[in-house]
GULOGU-169642 format. One record per residue: residue in three letters; y, x, z of N, C-alpha, C, O in turn. Coordinates in steps of 0.001 Angstrom, whole numbers, padded with zeros to 6 digits, always signed. Layout:
<pts>
alaYXZYXZYXZYXZ
...
</pts>
This chain:
<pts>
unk-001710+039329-079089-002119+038051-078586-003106+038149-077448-003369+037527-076418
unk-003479+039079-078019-005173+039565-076633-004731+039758-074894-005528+039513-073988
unk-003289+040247-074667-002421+040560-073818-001805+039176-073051-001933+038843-071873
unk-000960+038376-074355-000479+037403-073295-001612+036533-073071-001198+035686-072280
unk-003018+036252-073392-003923+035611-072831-004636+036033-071505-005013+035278-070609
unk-004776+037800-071581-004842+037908-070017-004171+037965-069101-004405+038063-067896
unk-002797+037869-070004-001576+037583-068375-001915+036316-068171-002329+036140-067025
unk-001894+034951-069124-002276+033695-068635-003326+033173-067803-003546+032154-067149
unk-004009+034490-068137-005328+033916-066622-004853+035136-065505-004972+034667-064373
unk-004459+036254-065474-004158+036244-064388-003086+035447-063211-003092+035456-061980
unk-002096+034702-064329-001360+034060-063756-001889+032938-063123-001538+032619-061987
unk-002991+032101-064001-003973+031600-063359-004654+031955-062326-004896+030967-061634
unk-005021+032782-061957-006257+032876-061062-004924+033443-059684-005143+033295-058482
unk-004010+033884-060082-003215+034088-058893-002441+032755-058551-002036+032656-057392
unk-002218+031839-059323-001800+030556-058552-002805+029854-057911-002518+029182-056920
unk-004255+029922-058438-005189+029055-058025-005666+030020-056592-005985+029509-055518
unk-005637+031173-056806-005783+031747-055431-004563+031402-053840-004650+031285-052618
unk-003353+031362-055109-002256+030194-054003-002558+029268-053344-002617+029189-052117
unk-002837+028260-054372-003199+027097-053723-004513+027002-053019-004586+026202-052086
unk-005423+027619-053298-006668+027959-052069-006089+028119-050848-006029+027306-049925
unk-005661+029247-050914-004978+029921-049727-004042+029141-048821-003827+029539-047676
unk-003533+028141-049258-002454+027181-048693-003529+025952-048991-002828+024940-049022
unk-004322+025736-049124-005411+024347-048689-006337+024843-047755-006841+024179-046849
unk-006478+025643-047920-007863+026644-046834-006423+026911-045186-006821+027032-044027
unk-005196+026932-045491-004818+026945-044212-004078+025662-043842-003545+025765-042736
unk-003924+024715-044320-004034+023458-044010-005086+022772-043463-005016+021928-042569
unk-006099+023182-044053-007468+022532-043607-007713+022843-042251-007687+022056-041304
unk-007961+024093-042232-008150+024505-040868-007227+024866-039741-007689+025400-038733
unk-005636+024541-039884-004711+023982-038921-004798+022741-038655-004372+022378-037559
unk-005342+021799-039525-005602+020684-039562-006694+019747-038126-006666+018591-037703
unk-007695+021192-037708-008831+020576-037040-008508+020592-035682-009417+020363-034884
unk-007277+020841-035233-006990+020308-033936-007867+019194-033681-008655+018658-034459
unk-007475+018776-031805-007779+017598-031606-006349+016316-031882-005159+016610-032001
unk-006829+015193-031915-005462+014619-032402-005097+014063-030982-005750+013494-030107
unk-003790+014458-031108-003145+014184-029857-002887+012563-029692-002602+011829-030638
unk-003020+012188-028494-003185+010746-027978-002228+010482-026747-002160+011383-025911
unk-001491+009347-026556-000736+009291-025329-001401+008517-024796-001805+007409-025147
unk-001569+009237-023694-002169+008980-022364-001725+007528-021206-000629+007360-020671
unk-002519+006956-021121-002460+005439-020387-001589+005566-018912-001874+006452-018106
unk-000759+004815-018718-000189+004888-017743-000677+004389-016266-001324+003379-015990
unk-000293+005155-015615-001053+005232-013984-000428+004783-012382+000604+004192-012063
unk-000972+005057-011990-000241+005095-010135-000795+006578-009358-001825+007094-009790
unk-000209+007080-008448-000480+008237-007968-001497+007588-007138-001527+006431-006720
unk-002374+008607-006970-003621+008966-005750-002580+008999-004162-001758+009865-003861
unk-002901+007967-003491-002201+008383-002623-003196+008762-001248-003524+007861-000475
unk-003538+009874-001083-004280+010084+000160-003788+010092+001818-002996+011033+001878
unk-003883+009563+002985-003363+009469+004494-004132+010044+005122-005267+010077+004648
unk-003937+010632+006222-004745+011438+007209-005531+010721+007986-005260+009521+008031
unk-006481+011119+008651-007560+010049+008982-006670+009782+009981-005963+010678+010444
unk-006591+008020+010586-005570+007727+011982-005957+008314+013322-007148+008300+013634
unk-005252+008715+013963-005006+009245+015542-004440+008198+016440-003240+007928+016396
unk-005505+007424+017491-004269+006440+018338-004323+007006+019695-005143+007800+020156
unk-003241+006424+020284-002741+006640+021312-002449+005619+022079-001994+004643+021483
unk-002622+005502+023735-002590+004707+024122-000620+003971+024234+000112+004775+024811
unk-000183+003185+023951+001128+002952+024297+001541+001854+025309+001104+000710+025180
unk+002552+002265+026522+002634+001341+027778+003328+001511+027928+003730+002655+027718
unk+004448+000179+028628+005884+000904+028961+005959-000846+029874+005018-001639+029893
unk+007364-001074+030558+007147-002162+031534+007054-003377+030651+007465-004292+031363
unk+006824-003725+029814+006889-004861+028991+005263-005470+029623+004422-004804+030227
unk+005204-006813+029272+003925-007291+029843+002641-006996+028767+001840-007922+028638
unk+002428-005870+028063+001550-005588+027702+001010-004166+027166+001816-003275+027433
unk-000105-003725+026501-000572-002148+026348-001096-002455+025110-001659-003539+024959
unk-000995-001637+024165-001873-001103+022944-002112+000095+022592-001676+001084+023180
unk-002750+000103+021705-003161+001543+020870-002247+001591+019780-002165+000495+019226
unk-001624+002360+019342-000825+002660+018347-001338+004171+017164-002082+005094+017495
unk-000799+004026+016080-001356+005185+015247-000311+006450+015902+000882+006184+016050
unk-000790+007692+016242-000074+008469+016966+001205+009551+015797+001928+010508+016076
unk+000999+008888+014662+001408+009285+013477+002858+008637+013427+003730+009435+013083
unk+003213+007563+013657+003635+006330+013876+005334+006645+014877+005190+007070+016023
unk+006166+006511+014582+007345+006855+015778+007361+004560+015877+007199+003641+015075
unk+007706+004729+017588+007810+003361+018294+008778+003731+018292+009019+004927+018132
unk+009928+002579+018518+011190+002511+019032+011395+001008+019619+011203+000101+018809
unk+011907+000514+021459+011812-000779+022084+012648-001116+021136+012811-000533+020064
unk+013380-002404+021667+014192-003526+020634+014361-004605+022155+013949-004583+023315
unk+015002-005260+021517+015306-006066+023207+014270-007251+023414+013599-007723+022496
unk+014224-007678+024759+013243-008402+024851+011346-007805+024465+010435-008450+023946
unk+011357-006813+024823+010002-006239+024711+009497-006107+023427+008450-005477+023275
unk+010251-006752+022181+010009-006617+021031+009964-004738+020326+010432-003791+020958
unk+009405-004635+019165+009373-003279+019221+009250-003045+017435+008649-003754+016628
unk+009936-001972+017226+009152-001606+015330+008855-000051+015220+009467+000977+015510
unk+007709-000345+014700+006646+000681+014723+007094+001627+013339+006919+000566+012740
unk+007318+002162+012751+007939+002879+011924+007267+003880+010980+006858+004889+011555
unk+007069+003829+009705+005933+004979+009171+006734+005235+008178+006952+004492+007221
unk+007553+007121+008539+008714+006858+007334+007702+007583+006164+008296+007407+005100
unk+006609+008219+005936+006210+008290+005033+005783+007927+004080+005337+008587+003142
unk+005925+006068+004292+005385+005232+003515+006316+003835+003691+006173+002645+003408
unk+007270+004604+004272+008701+003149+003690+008066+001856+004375+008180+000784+003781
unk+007489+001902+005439+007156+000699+005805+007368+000763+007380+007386+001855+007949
unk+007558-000636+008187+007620-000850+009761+006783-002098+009833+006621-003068+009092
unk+006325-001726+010963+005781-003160+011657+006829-003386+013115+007281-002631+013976
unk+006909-004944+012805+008412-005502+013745+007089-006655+014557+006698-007706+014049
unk+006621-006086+015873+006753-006947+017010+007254-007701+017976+007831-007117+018894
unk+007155-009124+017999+008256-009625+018575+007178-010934+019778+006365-011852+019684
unk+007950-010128+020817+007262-011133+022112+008191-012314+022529+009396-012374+022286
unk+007346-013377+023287+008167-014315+023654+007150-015198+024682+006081-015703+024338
unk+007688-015248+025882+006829-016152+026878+006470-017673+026600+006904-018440+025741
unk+005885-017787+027230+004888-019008+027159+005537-019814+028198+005722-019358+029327
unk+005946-021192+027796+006447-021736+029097+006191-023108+028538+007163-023815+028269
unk+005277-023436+028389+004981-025162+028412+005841-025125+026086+006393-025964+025374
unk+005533-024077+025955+005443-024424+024121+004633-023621+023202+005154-023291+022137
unk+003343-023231+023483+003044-022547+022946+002711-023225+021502+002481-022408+020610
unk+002651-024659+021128+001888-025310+020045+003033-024681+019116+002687-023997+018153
unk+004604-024932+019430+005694-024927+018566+005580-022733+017984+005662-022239+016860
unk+005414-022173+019113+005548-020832+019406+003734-020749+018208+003810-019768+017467
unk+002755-021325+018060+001919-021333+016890+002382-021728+015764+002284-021125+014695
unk+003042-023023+016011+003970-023483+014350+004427-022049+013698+003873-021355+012844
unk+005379-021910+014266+006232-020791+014039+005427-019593+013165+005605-019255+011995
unk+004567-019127+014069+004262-017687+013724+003231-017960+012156+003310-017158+011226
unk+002323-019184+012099+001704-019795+010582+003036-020304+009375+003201-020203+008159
unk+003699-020808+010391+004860-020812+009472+005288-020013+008439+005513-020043+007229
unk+005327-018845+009976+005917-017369+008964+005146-016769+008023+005564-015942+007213
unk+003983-017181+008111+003002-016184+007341+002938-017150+005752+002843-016700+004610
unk+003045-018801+006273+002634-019585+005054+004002-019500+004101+003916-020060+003009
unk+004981-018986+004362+006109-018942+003865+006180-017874+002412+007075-018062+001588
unk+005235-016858+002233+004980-016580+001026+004143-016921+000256+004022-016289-000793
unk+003331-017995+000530+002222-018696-000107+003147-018540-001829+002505-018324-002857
unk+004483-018678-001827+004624-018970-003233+004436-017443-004479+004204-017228-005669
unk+004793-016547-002908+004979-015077-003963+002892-014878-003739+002384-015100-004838
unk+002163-014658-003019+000762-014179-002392-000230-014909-003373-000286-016120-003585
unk-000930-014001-003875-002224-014579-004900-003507-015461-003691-004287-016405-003818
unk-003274-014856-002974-004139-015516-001335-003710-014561-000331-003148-013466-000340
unk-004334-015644+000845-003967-015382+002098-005183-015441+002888-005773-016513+003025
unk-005634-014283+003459-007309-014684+004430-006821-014318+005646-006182-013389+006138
unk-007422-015538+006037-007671-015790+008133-008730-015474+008420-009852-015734+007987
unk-008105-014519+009666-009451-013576+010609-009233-013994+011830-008352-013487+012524
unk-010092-015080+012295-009773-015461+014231-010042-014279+014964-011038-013676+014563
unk-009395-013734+015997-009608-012902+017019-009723-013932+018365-008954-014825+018719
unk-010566-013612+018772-011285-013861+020423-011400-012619+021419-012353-011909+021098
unk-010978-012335+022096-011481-011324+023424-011609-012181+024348-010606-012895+024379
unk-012546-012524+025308-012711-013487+026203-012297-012280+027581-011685-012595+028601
unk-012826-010875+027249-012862-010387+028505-010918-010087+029036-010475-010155+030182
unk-010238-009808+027920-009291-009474+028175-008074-010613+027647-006950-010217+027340
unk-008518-012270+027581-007864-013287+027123-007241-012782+026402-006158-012527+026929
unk-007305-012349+025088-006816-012023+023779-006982-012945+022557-007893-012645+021785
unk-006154-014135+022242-006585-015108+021223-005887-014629+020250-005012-013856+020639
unk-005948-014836+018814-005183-014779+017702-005825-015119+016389-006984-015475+016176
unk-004927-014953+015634-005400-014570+013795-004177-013523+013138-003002-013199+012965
unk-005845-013307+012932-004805-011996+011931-004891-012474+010060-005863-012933+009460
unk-003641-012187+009575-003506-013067+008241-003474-011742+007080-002461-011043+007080
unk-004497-011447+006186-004110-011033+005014-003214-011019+003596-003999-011221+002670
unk-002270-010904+003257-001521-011740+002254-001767-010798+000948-001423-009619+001032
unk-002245-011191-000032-002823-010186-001179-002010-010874-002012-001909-012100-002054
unk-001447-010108-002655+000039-010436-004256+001128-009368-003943+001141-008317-003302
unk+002012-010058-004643+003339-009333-004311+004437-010200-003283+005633-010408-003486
unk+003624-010607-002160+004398-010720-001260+005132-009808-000469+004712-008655-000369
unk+006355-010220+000214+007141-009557+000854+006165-008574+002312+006181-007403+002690
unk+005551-009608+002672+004613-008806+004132+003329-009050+003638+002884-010052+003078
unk+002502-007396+004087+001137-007713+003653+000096-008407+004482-000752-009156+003997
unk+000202-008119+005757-000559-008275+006977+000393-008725+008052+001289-007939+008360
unk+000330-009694+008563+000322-010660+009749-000383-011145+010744-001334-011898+010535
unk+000065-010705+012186-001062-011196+013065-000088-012149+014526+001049-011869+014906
unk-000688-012891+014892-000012-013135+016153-001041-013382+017449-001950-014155+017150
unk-001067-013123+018173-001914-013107+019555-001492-013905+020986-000380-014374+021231
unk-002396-013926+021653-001702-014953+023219-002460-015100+024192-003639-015038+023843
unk-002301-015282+025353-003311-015626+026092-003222-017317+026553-003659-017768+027612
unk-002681-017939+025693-001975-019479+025616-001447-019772+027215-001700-020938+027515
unk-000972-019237+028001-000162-019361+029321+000713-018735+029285+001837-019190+029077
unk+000451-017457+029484+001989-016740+029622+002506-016043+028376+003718-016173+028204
unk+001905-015392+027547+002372-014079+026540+001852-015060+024982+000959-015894+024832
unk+002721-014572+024160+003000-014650+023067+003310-013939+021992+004387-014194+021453
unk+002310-012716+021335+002825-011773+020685+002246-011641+018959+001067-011801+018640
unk+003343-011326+018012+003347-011692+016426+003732-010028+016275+004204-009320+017164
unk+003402-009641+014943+003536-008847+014329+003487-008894+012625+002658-009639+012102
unk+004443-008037+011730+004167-008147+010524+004593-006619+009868+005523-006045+010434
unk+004006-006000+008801+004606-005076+008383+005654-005655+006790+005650-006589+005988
unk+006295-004621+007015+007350-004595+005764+007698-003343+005022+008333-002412+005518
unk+007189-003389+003669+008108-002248+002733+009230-001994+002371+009942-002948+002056
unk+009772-000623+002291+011106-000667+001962+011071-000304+000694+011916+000536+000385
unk+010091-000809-000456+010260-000763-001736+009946-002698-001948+009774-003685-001232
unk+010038-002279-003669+010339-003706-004201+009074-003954-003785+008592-003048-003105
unk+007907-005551-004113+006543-005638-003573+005919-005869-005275+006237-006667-006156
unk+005009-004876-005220+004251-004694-006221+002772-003938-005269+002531-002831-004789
unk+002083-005195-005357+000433-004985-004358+000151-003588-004873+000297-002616-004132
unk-000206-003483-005995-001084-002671-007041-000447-000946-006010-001202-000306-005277
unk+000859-000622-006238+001354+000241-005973+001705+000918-004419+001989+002054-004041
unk+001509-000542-003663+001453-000129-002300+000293-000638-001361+000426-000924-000171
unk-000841-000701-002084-001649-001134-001188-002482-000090-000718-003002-000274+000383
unk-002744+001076-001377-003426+002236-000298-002586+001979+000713-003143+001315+001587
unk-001189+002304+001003-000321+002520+002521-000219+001057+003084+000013+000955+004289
unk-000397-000292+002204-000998-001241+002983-002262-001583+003801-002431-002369+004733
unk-002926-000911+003285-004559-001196+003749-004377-000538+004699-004536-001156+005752
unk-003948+001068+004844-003831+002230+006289-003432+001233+007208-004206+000734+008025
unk-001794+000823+007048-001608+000069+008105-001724-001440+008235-000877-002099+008840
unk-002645-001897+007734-003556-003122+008127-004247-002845+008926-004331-003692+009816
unk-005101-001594+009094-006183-000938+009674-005741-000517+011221-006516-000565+012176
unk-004191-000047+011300-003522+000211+012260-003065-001085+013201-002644-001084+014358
unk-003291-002151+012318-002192-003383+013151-003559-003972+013703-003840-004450+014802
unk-004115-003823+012853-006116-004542+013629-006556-003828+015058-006982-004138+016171
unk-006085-002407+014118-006351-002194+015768-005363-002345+017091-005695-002512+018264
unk-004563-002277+016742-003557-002863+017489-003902-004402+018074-004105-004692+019253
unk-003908-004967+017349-004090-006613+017769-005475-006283+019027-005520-006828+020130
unk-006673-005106+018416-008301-005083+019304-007949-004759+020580-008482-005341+021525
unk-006947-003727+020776-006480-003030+021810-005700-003885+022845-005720-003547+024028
unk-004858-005227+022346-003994-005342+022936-004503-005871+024438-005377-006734+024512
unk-003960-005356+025490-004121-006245+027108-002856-006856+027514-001794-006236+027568
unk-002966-007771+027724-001892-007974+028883-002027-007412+030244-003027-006892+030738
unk-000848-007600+030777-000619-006634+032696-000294-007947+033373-000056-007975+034581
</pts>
């Protein structure tokens, strides 16, 4: 009898050493960190600081352009400025002044008030150059409108010139407004630069 009682505790003490052994490595596989899914994002999108250049050709006017930027004319002195790294153009479009400029203003507020329905707001920036008769406004459009930035300019006699950029993705602000803001920054200066000849 003395026998099968110390097999019963060794059998004991070797299962209980089991189950130690398999709680002691549970436990401490256990102390990971607990894995968590991670919040969803937008990429960092970084641009090179802008480079302009002066741009002139026989059309009745001159600007600065981002030298990053490919121009291509269009008829009638009109022109689109092209940034294929960021799926977007700006489409300039000229038109003389001949006894309509009020209708040739309709028009270009027109165009801009025309996403009022998609645009969370819209801010007006008057431009004045007295030295180089440069009038305009330049229009901000913040939402998911189709165009972010709008400007049109004139010297209310002869010249008449509008500009707008456009993405070639769907419009979601959030996702394209670093490469909106760059070329907001580009069309401002554009609009500062512009002379007539």
């Amino acid at each position: 009898m003395f026998n099968l009682k110390c097999r019963d505790k060794k059998r004991v003490s070797v299962r209980l050493n089991i189950v130690l052994g398999v709680l002691s490595l549970v436990l401490f596989s256990s102390c990971k960190d607990e894995v968590l899914p991670k919040p969803s994002g937008y990429l960092r999108l970084d641009y090179p600081v802008a480079e302009y250049a002066h741009f002139e050709n026989q059309c009745p006017f001159a600007f600065e352009m981002n030298s990053k930027a490919i121009i291509k004319g269009e008829k009638d002195c009109g022109f689109t400025i092209t940034y294929p790294k960021m799926k977007a153009t700006i489409y300039l479009t000229y038109k003389p002044v001949n006894n309509n400029i009020n209708k040739l203003l309709r028009d270009a507020q027109k165009l801009t008030f025309e996403h009022v329905i998609k645009a969370d707001d819209i801010l007006e920036q008057p431009y004045l150059n007295e030295q180089t008769k440069v009038y305009g406004m330049f229009y901000q459009v913040n939402g998911n409108a189709a165009t972010n930035s709008q400007f049109y300019v004139t010297d209310s006699t002869k010249h008449f010139l509008t500009g707008s950029v456009y993405f070639y993705a769907k419009p979601n602000y959030d996702s394209i407004m670093p490469a909106a803001s760059y070329i907001k920054n580009d069309m401002q200066r554009l609009m500062e630069t512009l002379e007539w000849k």
